[in-house]
C-alpha positions in Angstrom: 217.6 11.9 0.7 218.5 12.1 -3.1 215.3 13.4 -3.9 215.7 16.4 -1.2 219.3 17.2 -3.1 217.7 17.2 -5.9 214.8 19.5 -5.0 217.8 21.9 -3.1 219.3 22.3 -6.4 216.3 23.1 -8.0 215.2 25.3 -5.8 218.5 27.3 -5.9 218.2 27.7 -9.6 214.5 28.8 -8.8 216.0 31.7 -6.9 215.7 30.5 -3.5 219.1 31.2 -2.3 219.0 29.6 1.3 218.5 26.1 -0.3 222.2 26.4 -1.3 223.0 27.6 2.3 220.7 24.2 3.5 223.3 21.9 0.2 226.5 23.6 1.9 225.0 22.4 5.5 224.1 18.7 4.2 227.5 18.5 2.9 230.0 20.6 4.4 231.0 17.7 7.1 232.1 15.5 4.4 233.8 18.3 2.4 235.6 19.0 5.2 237.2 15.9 5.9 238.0 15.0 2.4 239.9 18.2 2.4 241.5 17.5 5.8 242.5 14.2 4.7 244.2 15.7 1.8 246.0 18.7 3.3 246.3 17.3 7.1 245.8 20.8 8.9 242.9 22.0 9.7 243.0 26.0 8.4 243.7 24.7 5.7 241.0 22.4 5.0 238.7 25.4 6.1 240.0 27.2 3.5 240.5 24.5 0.9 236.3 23.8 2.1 235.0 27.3 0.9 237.2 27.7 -1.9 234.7 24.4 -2.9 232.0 25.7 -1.7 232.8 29.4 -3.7 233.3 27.3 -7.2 229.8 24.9 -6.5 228.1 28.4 -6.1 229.4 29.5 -8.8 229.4 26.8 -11.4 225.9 25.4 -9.8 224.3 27.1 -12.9 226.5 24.9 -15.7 225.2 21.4 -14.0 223.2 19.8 -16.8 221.5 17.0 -14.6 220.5 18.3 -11.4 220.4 14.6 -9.7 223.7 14.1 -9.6 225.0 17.0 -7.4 226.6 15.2 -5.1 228.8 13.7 -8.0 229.6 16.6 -9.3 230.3 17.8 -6.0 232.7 15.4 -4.9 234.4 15.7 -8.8 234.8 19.4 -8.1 235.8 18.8 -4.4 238.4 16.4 -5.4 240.3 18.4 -8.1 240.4 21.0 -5.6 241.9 18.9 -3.3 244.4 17.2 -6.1 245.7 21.0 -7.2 245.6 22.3 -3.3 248.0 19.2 -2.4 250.2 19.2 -5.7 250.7 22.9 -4.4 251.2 22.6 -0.5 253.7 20.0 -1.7 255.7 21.9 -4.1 256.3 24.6 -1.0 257.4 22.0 1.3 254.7 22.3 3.6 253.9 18.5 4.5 257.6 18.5 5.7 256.6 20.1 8.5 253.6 18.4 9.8 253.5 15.5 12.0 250.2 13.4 12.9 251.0 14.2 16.7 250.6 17.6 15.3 247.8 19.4 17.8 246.5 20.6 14.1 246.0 16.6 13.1 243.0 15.5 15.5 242.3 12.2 16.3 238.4 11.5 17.6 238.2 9.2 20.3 234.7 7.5 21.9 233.9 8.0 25.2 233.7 5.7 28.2 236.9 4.4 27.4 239.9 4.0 30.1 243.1 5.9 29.5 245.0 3.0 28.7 242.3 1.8 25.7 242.5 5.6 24.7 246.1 5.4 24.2 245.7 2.0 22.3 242.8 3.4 20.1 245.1 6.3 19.3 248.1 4.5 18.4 246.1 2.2 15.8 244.6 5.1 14.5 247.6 7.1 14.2 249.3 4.0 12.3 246.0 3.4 10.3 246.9 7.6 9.4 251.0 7.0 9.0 249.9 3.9 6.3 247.2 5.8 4.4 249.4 9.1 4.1 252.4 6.8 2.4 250.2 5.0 0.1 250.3 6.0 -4.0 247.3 8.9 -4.4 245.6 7.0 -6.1 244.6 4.2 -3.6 244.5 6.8 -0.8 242.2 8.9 -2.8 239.9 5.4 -3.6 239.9 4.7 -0.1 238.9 8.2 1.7 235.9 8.7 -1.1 234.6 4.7 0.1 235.6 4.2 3.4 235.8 7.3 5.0 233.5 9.4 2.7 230.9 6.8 2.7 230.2 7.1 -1.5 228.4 4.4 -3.4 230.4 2.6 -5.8 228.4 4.7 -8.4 229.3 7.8 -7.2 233.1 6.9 -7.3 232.4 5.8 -10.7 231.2 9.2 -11.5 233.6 11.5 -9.5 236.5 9.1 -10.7 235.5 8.9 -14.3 236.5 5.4 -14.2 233.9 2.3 -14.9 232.6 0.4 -12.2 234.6 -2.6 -12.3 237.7 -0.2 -12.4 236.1 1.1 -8.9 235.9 -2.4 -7.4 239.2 -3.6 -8.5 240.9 -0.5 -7.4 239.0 -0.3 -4.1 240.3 -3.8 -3.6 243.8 -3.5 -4.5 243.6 -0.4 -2.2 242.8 -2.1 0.6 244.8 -5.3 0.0 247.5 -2.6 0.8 246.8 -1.1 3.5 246.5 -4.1 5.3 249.8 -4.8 4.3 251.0 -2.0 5.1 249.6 -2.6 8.8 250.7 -5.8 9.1 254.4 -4.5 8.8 253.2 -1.3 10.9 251.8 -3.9 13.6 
C-alpha cells in the first residue's frame, strides 16, 4: 500500500490531478476521525477535514521525500487539529457539548440485543468521558496508535519525538486510561 501512496504522490506532481482526488479518498476516513476526536462535532470536523485536505494540496509541492506522505500528512493533520482545538476552546465551545450530544455518534455492531447495546454504549461513552479528560498529550498518543492505527514509526515522525519516546509515552498513556476506567467502572 506504501508503494501505491507513493506512486499517488508522484503521479500528482506528474500532473495527474485525480491521483490527489484517489490520496484524499485513501485517507479522508482517518482524517476525519482524528479531527472529530479532536473537535467532538461533526461539522466541524468536516470542516476542520478540508481545511487539511486544502493545505496537503497546496503544500503537496514542498514535500522533499515523497514516501513519507502519510507522515507528513498526519503532521499537518495534527497541527491543524492542535490550533482548531486551542481555538474552539478559547470561545467556549466545548462547554456546550455533551457526548450524548446527537452530534457525538457512537457506532454500535449489529446483532446485538437492546440491553448489550445499551451496555456497549455506556462503556464506550466512559472509554470517551476518560479520553476527553486526559492531558493532550496522552490523548493525542493514543488516537494516532489506537484509534488511527499508525506504526510506531509514523508517530515518531508526525510527533517529532524518537521512538522510545513513542513507546514510553504510548505506555504511560495507556497505564492511564485504564486508571482512569477503573475509577470510571
Amino acid at each position: 500500500m506504501k508503494n501505491e501512496i507513493t506512486e499517488l504522490v508522484r503521479a500528482y506532481r506528474r500532473g495527474d490531478t485525480q491521483s490527489f482526488n484517489k490520496l484524499v479518498l485513501h485517507y479522508q476516513t482517518k482524517i476525519y476521525n482524528l479531527a472529530l476526536n479532536y473537535v467532538k462535532q461533526q461539522e466541524e470536523a468536516k470542516d476542520l477535514t478540508q481545511e487539511i485536505f486544502v493545505t496537503v494540496y497546496r503544500s503537496l509541492p514542498k514535500l522533499k521525500d515523497d514516501t513519507k506522505f502519510s507522515s507528513w500528512l498526519f503532521q499537518i493533520a495534527i497541527n491543524h487539529c492542535r490550533n482548531r482545538y486551542k481555538k474552539l476552546q478559547k470561545i467556549g465551545f466545548f462547554n456546550s457539548l455533551s457526548l450524548n450530544d446527537p452530534d457525538f455518534p457512537v457506532m454500535l455492531s449489529g446483532g446485538e440485543t437492546p440491553e448489550q447495546k445499551l451496555e456497549r454504549k455506556d462503556v464506550i461513552t466512559k472509554v470517551q468521558n476518560a479520553i476527553t479528560t486526559m492531558p493532550a498529550a496522552e490523548k493525542e498518543i493514543l488516537i494516532l496508535r489506537d484509534i488511527q492505527e499508525l506504526s510506531y514509526d509514523e508517530i515518531s515522525t508526525v510527533l517529532n519525538v524518537p521512538l522510545g519516546t513513542v513507546k514510553s509515552k504510548l505506555n504511560r498513556a495507556r497505564i492511564s486510561l485504564k486508571n482512569r476506567l477503573k475509577s470510571e467502572m
